[in-house]
C-alpha positions in Angstrom: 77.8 -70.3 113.9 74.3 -69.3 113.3 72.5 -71.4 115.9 72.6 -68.7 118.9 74.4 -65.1 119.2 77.4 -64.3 119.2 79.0 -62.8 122.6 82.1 -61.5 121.0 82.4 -57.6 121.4 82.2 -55.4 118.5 85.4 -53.1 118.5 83.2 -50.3 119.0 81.8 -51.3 121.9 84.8 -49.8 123.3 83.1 -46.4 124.8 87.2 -45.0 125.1 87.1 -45.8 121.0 87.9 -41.6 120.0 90.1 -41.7 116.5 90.1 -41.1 113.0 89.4 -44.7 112.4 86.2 -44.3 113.9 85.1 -41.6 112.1 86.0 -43.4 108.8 83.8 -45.9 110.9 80.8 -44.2 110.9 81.0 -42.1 107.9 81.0 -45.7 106.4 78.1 -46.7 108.2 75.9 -43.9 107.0 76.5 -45.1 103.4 76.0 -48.4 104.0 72.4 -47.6 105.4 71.7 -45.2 102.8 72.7 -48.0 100.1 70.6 -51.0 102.1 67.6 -48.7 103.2 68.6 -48.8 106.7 66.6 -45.7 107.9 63.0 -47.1 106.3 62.5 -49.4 109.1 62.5 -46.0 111.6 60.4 -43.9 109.1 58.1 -46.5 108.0 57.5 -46.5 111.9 57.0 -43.6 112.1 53.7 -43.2 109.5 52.4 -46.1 111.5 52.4 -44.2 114.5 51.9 -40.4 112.8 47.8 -40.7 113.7 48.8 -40.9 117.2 51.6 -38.2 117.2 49.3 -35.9 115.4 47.3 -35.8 118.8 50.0 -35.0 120.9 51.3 -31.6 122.7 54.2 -30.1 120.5 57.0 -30.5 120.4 56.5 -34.5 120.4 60.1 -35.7 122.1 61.9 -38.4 121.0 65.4 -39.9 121.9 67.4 -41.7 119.9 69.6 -44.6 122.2 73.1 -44.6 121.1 72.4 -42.3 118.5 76.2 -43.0 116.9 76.9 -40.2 113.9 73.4 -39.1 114.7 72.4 -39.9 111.1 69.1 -41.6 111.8 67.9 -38.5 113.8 68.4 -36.4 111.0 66.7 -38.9 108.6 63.9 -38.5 111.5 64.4 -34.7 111.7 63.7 -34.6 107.8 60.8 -36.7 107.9 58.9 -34.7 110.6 59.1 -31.5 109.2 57.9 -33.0 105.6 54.8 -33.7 108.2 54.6 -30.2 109.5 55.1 -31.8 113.1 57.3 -29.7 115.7 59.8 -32.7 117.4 62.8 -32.5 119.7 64.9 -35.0 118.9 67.6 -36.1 121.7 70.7 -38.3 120.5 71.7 -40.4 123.7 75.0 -42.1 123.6 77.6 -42.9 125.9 80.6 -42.1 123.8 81.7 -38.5 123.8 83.5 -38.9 120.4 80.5 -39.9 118.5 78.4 -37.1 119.8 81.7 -35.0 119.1 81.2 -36.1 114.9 77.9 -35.7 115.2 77.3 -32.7 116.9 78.3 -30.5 113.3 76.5 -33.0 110.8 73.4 -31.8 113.0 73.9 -28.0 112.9 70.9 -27.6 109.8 68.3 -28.8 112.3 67.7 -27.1 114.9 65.2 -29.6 116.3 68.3 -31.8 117.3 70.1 -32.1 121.0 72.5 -34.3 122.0 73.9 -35.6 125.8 76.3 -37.9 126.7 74.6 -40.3 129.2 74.7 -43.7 130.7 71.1 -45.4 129.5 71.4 -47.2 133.0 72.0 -43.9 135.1 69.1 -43.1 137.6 69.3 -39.6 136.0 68.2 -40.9 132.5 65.7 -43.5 134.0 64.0 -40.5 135.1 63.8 -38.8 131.8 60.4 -39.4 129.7 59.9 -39.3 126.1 56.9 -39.9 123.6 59.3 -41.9 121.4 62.1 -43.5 122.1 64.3 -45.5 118.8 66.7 -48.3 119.3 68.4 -48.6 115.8 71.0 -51.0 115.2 71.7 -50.7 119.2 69.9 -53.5 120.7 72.1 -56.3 119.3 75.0 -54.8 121.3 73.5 -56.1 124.5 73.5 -59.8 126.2 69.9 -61.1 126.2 69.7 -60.6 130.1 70.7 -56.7 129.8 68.6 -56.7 126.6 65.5 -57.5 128.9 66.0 -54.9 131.5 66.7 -52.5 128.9 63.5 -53.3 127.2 61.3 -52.8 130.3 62.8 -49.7 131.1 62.7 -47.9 128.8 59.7 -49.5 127.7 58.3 -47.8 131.3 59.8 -44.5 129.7 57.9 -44.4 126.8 54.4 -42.4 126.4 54.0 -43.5 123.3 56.0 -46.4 121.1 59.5 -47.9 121.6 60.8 -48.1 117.8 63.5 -50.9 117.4 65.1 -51.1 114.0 67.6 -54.3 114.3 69.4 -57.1 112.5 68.0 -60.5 111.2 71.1 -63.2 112.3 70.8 -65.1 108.6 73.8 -66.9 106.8 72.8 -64.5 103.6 73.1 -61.2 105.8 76.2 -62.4 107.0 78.0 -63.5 104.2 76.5 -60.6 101.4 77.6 -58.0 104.7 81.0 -59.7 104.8 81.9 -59.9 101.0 80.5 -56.1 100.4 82.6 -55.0 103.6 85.8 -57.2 102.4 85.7 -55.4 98.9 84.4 -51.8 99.3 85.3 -50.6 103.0 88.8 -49.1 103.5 87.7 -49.0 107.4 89.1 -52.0 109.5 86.1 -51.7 112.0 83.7 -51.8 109.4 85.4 -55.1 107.9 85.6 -56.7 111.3 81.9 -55.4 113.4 79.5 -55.1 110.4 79.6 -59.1 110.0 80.0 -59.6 113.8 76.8 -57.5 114.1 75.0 -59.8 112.1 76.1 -63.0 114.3 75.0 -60.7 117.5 71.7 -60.3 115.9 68.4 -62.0 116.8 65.8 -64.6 114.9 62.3 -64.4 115.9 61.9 -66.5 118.4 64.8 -65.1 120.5 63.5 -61.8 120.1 60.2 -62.8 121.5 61.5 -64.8 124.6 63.5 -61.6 125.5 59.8 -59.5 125.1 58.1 -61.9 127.1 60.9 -61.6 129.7 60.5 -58.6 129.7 56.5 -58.3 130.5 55.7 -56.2 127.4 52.9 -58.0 125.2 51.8 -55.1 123.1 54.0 -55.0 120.1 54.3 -55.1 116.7 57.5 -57.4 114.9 57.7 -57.4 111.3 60.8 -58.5 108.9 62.2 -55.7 106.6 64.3 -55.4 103.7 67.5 -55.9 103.8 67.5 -58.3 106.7 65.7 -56.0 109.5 63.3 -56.4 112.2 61.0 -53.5 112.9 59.9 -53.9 116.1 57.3 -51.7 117.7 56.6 -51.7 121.5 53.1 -49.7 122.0 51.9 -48.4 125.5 
């Protein structure tokens, strides 16, 4: 089960997804990170990267790829005003619902934007940012669509591509499953918070898909609690 990723769809992979059981979904979600440190692996990034942001024009942009409930850009949004560092912040995702939830949960920061857009479109592919943050999105892709995502937006980036993902391990699986099985009230939580463990990547995957996609200049480090922070640097 843990040899190679799983192909199975997570239920909310279903873009049409718009109900109350989603937004028990993601109200869940933002607890779980908040409980397991989820958010350190984008703002840990972050400080790495803070001498180089420091040097450039304000506001630095940065778009955050199916940005969900939008609560790691306003983890982000709090952690660049503790720097004194003027940001616009973009949440990209393709589901009008979650922008929808997050849209209100955003209204304290200013700094924060959101659009509903196809990552693919031609009309995106043209839109640059200094930063651009993958968090818990990349597993959601097949490795092939996972490479061409990488180089573009990879191409997109002035800056750093910050990618805060899953470690595929029997412990993440099984501690994710039992927590989810005892504490959750949310079916999608129960059945996609596991699944997204067995779509998740080991090392090695994660560097064939990096060296298909052409980009050599990175930085890949394990985090607690079963994380990859993975940095792509232009």
């Amino acid at each position: 089960m843990f040899k190679k990723r799983s192909e199975e769809a997570e239920l909310m992979d279903d873009l049409q997804l718009s109900n109350e059981a989603l937004r028990q979904n993601l109200d869940e979600l933002e607890t779980i990170n908040t409980w397991l440190g989820g958010y350190n692996v984008v703002l840990k990034t972050l400080a790495f990267l803070q001498p180089k942001l420091e040097k450039l024009p304000r506001p630095i942009t940065v778009a955050d790829l199916g940005c969900g409930g939008g609560d790691t850009l306003r983890q982000m949004a709090q952690w660049f005003r503790k720097q004194n560092l003027e940001v616009s912040l973009n949440g990209v995702d393709a589901n009008k619902f979650m922008l929808e939830y997050a849209a209100p949960k955003a209204q304290p920061f200013h700094e924060i934007t959101f659009q509903q857009q196809d990552i693919f479109s031609e009309e995106f592919k043209r839109q640059r940012y200094d930063i651009l943050v993958c968090s818990l999105f990349c597993h959601h892709f097949p490795d092939y669509l996972l490479v061409q995502l990488l180089e573009q937006i990879y191409a997109q980036a002035n800056v750093a591509v910050i990618i805060n993902d899953l470690h595929r391990h029997p412990l993440a699986y099984y501690s994710i499953k039992g927590l989810t099985q005892v504490f959750s009230k949310s079916y999608l939580v129960k059945n996609d918070a596991p699944l997204s463990v067995l779509r998740a990547f080991r090392r090695k995957e994660l560097e064939v898909i990096l060296a298909a996609a052409g980009i050599k200049n990175y930085r890949l480090k394990w985090q607690w609690a079963f994380r990859w922070q993975l940095v792509l640097i232009k």
